[in-house]
N, C-alpha and C positions, 0 to 999 in steps of 0.2 A: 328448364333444367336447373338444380340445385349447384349455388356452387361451393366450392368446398376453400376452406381456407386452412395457410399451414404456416406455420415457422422454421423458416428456412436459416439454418448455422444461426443462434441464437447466442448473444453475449449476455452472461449472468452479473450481475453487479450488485455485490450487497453490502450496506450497510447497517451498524448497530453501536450503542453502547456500549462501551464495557465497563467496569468496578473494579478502579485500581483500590487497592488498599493506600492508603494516605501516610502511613509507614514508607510503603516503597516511592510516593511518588517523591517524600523528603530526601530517601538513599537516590536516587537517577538525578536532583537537583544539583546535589554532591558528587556524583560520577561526572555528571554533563561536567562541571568545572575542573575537577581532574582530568579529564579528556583532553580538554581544551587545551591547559596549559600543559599536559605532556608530550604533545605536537599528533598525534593522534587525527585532530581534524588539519582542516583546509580551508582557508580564509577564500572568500568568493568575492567576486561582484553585486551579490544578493544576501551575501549574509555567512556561512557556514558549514561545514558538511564532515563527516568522520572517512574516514579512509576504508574503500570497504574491505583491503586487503587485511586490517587488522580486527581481531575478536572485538566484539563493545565486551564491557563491564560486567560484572555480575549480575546487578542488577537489572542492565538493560536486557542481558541474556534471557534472566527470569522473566523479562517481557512481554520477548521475543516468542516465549514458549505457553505463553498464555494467550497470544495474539494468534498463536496455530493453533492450539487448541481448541480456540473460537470456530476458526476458520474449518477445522475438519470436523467436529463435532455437527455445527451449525450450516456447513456448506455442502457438507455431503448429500442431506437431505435431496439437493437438487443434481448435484455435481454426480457423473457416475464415477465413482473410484474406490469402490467396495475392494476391488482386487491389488489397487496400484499402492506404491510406496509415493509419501510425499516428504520432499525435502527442503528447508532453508536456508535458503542461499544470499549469503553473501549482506546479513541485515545492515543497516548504517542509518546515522542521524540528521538531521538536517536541520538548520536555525534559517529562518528567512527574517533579515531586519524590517522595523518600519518603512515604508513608502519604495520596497523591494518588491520583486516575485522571482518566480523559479520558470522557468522557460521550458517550452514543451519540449517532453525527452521520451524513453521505449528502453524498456529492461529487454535486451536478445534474449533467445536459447532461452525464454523461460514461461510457466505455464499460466500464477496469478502472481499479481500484486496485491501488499495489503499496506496501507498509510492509515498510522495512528496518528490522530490530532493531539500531542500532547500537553501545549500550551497554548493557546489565542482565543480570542476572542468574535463577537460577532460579525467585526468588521477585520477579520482577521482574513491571511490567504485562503481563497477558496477553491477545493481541487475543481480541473476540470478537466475532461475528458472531449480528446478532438476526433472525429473520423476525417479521414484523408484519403478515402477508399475513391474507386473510380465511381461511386456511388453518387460525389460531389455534384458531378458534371448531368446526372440524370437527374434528380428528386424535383426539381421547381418548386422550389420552396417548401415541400410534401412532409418533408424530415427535418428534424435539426440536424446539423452536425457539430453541436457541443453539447453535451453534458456537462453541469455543473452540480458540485455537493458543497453544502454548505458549511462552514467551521460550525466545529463545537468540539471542548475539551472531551477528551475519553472519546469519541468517537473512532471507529476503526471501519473502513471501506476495504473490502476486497473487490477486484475486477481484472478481466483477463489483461495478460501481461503484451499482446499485441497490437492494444490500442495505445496512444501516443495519448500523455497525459501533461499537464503541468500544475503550477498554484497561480493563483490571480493575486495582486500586488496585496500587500501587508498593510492596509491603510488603519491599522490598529497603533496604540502609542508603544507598543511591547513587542518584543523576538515572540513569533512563533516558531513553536516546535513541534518535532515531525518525527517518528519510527517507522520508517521503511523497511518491508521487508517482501521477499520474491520469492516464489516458491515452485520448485519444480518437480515432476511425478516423473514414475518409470513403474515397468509393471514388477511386481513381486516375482521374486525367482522364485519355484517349487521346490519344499521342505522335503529333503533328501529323506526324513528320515521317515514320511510316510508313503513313502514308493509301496508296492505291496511285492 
């Protein structure tokens, strides 16, 4: 007998480059420091972080909107969401110091995450992605359960928002930096005005 093989609830994760313009990344240099000193962030144990209660910047905004754009352009291909509305919720920045990291965290109520590498280096925080599933206690060794990506400036990873992620310590001589953003779908309400 043939056997047949399937994937069962499948987690998409993708990454790629993207191509800041080098104009903007000089304006977000100059924001990031306006931010900072108009109390906007939040001084941590690891470094830094913007409050997500308030807007980022101009610039960071123009971003943020190019970092979706990626993401629905280039994710839809796989993602089905031809019909749904997709929204950005709540973006924020994050500074991790040298010989820091960012400790594993989970964005609630929401559907992707997308983390731009904005400044580091090779030796820089590297994301990583944990399962904590009851899956642990079965695999014998069969699976991993970390995922790890690698730093690189302009890089941007999207992956589903209900896995538990963090950054692996900063052993770079420089602040990395990080644009965070989460994104949530709903399906499209039907256009009243083509009822028949």
């Amino acid at each position: 007998m043939r056997i047949r093989t399937h994937t069962v609830f499948p987690n998409y994760l993708f990454e790629q480059n993207i191509s800041i313009p080098e104009t903007m990344v000089d304006n977000l240099k100059i924001e990031r420091d306006e931010m900072y000193d108009s109390g906007i962030t939040t001084d941590t144990s690891y470094g830094w972080r913007t409050n997500k209660e308030y807007p980022l910047s101009e610039g960071h905004a123009k971003l943020c909107k190019l970092v979706s754009h990626h993401f629905v352009e280039d994710c839809q291909k796989v993602l089905p969401t031809q019909s749904s509305e997709i929204q950005v919720c709540n973006p924020y920045l994050l500074g991790v110091n040298p010989g820091h990291q960012y400790n594993v965290n989970i964005e609630p109520m929401r559907w992707y995450n997308a983390l731009l590498f904005l400044q580091t280096t090779d030796k820089g925080s590297h994301l990583y992605l944990n399962n904590f599933s009851e899956k642990l206690y079965a695999q014998q060794n069969t699976q991993e359960s970390m995922f790890v990506v690698k730093p690189k400036t302009n890089k941007v990873v999207f992956f589903p928002s209900h896995i538990p992620w963090g950054l692996s310590a900063n052993e770079s001589m420089i602040e990395n930096l990080f644009l965070c953003l989460t994104f949530r779908i709903g399906v499209q309400a039907p256009n009243p005005a083509r009822r028949n």
